[in-house]
C-alpha positions, 0 to 999 in steps of 0.5 A: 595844341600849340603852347603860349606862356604870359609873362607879367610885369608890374603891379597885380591890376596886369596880373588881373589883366593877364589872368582874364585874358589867358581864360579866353586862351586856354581852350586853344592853347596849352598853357604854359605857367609863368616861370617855366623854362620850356619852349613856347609857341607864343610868348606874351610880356604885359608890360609896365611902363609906370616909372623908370625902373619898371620900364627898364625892367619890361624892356630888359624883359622883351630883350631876354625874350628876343634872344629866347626867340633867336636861340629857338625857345619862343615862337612869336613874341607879343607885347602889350600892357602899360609900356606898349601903350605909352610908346606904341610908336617908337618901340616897333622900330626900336625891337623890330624882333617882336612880332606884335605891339598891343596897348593896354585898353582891351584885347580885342586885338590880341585874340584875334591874332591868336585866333579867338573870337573875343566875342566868343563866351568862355569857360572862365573869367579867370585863370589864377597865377597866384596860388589858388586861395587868394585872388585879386580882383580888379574892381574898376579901370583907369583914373580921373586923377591928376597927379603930376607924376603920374601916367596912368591917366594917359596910359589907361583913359578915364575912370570906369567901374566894373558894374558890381553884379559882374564883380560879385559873380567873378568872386564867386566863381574865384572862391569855387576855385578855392580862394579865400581871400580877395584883394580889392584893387584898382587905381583908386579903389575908393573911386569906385562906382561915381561914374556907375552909381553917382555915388561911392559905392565901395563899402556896398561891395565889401559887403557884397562880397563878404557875404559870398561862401567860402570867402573868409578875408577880404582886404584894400589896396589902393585908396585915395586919401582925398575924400575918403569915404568913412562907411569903408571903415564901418566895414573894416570895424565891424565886417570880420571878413573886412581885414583890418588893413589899407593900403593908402598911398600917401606919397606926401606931407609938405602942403607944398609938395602935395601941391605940386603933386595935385593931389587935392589934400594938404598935411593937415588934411592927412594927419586927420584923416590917419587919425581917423582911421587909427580911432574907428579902426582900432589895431588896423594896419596901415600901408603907404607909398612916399615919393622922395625928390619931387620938384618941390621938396627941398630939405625943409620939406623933407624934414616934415615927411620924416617928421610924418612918417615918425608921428604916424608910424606907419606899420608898412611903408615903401618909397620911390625917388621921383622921375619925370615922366613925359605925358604927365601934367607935372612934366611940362611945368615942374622942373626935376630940381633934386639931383639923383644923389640927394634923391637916392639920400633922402630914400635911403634916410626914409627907409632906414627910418622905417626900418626901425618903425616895423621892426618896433611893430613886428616886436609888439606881436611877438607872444601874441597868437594869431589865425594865419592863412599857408601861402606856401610850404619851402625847406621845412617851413610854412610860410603864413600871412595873417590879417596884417600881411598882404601877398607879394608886398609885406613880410611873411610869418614863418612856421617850422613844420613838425608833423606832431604838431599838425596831425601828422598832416602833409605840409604841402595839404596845408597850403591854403589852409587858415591855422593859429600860431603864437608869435615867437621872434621878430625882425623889421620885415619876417616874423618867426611862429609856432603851431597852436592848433590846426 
């Protein structure tokens, strides 16, 4: 069999994507997973191309497999996802040395390159790059927002919903692999089921789902806060397999510069609706995006985001300088009038704020004992997640192994495991724990 390797880049709805398309592969293929340094047949990059630095970094991706390719470990090189979408007509001539540019709306034509009937039924629907007891599952494509930094409307069409028996059938067969724990994930996961339904129908699947065997935890990512809808915190309160965790970006305070985002909220909107959340969810855990820099934000405006950020005090919190983006609906009319050092300023003056904000957090867990789920054994020490900490995005909790204390049990039997720890130091990103029972 000839061997392909996928490389992806960007955020985990192309890690969805890669996983569904390696499963109409790998009865042909011999699979070669991400990481590995062997030569491959065909070497595959999903690319991003949300803002500049991810695009900087899917570039310098292909560039690297280029050079694989003229030292003679890739054969053919195939681009697809979000930067091959966007720049389907200039990048052909810009790296001649790929062999096929993909878009990022279907495979149909990949598969035909490689030799797949895309009509053809697989044995799958996914082949997991995670490790095998957590899972992301995308539940809807696309966006009908329109956010004036954003590309992704244009990069990946209007919003649709992936019809919910078909969701639930793919998480079934995901907790047959072995996964526990789902990441709900999409553009605007609370979008979910308008088009479908007529109705918002998230907290109808969280339910859903919930009651599938072998699922144990079930978390949100990517929520919109404009008309949120509150029956998805009923889940979150009062479902145990509902973590209490989301992911809401926010991406600002300043009615101004929401504004200018179009993000059809204001600051009062938003204090109201984290409010909301901390009332009917009690101890949830709440991550957010911030953008710094957008046109608009001047030192008045950004003194209320510090000002937000401090009253809210958001368990987890990252940010990104703006950048303007060409196909977005802010590019045409919103001048860039922050200079990259006063944006990479304000980033810094964030940041080091809640720095402060998680490491407070992280110290009023310490005694505390948790149920943590092993992601992974390293150097002696289980690295562990609980309730609170999603995969590949938030800190990890950190458990020296000893085998008295685990049964004699094998570390590496251990991972995927859900064990209870006591939390015994802190710092703004890690917690350290120790065992109380396997």
């Amino acid at each position: 069999m000839q061997t392909l390797r996928i490389q992806t880049l960007g955020c985990s709805k192309n890690r969805v994507d890669s996983e569904h398309l390696l499963s109409r592969l790998e009865s042909i293929y011999e699979i070669s997973p991400e990481g590995e340094t062997s030569p491959v047949d065909f070497l595959l990059l999903n690319t991003c191309g949300f803002i500049g630095d991810a695009k900087e970094e899917s570039i310098q991706a292909i560039l690297e497999a280029v050079e694989l390719k003229k030292a003679g470990k890739a054969g053919k090189i195939y681009v697809f996802g979000c930067l091959s979408q966007r720049y389907m007509e200039d990048m052909p001539g810009l790296i001649p040395e790929v062999d096929g540019w993909f878009g990022a709306r279907g495979f149909d034509e990949i598969l035909e390159t490689l030799g797949v009937d895309p009509k053809a039924p697989c044995k799958s629907s996914r082949v997991l790059t995670t490790p095998s007891h957590y899972a992301f599952l995308k539940v809807s494509e696309g966006c009908d927002r329109r956010c004036s930094y954003c590309a992704i409307p244009h990069i990946r069409g209007a919003h649709r919903s992936v019809p919910m028996e078909d969701l639930v059938h793919e998480a079934e067969m995901l907790a047959l692999k072995g996964v526990r724990e789902l990441i709900v994930i999409a553009q605007d996961t609370t979008y979910y089921g308008l088009d479908l339904y007529r109705r918002r129908a998230l907290a109808e699947l969280l339910e859903k789902l919930s009651a599938i065997d072998g699922i144990e935890w079930i978390r949100i990512h990517y929520s919109y806060p404009a008309d949120f809808p509150d029956d998805v915190l009923e889940q979150m309160a009062h479902n145990p397999k509902v973590c209490p965790y989301m992911d809401i970006p926010l991406q600002h305070i300043s009615d101004k510069v929401l504004d200018n985002m179009h993000r059809h909220v204001n600051g009062e909107w938003t204090r109201k609706l984290i409010r909301r959340m901390r009332e009917k969810v009690p101890g949830v855990v709440l991550r957010t995006t911030m953008i710094v820099g957008h046109p608009g934000e001047g030192r008045k405006e950004f003194g209320e985001l510090l000002d937000f950020v401090r009253e809210a005090r958001f368990e987890r919190l990252g940010a990104f300088c703006y950048s303007e983006e060409e196909g977005t609906w802010g590019a045409a009319n919103l001048r860039d009038s922050v200079t990259p050092r006063t944006k990479r300023s304000r980033l810094e003056r964030l940041m080091e704020l809640q720095s402060g904000i998680s490491l407070e957090f992280n110290r009023s867990r310490v005694g505390s004992v948790e149920k943590v789920i092993v992601d992974s054994f390293s150097d002696g020490v289980l690295v562990c997640r609980s309730r609170y900490e999603s995969p590949e995005v938030d800190g990890e909790i950190l458990v020296r192994y000893e085998p008295d204390a685990f049964g004699g049990a094998e570390p590496y039997s251990l991972v995927g495991d859900f064990i209870e720890v006591r939390i015994t130091g802190a710092d703004e990103y890690d917690l350290i724990a120790e065992p109380v029972s396997v």
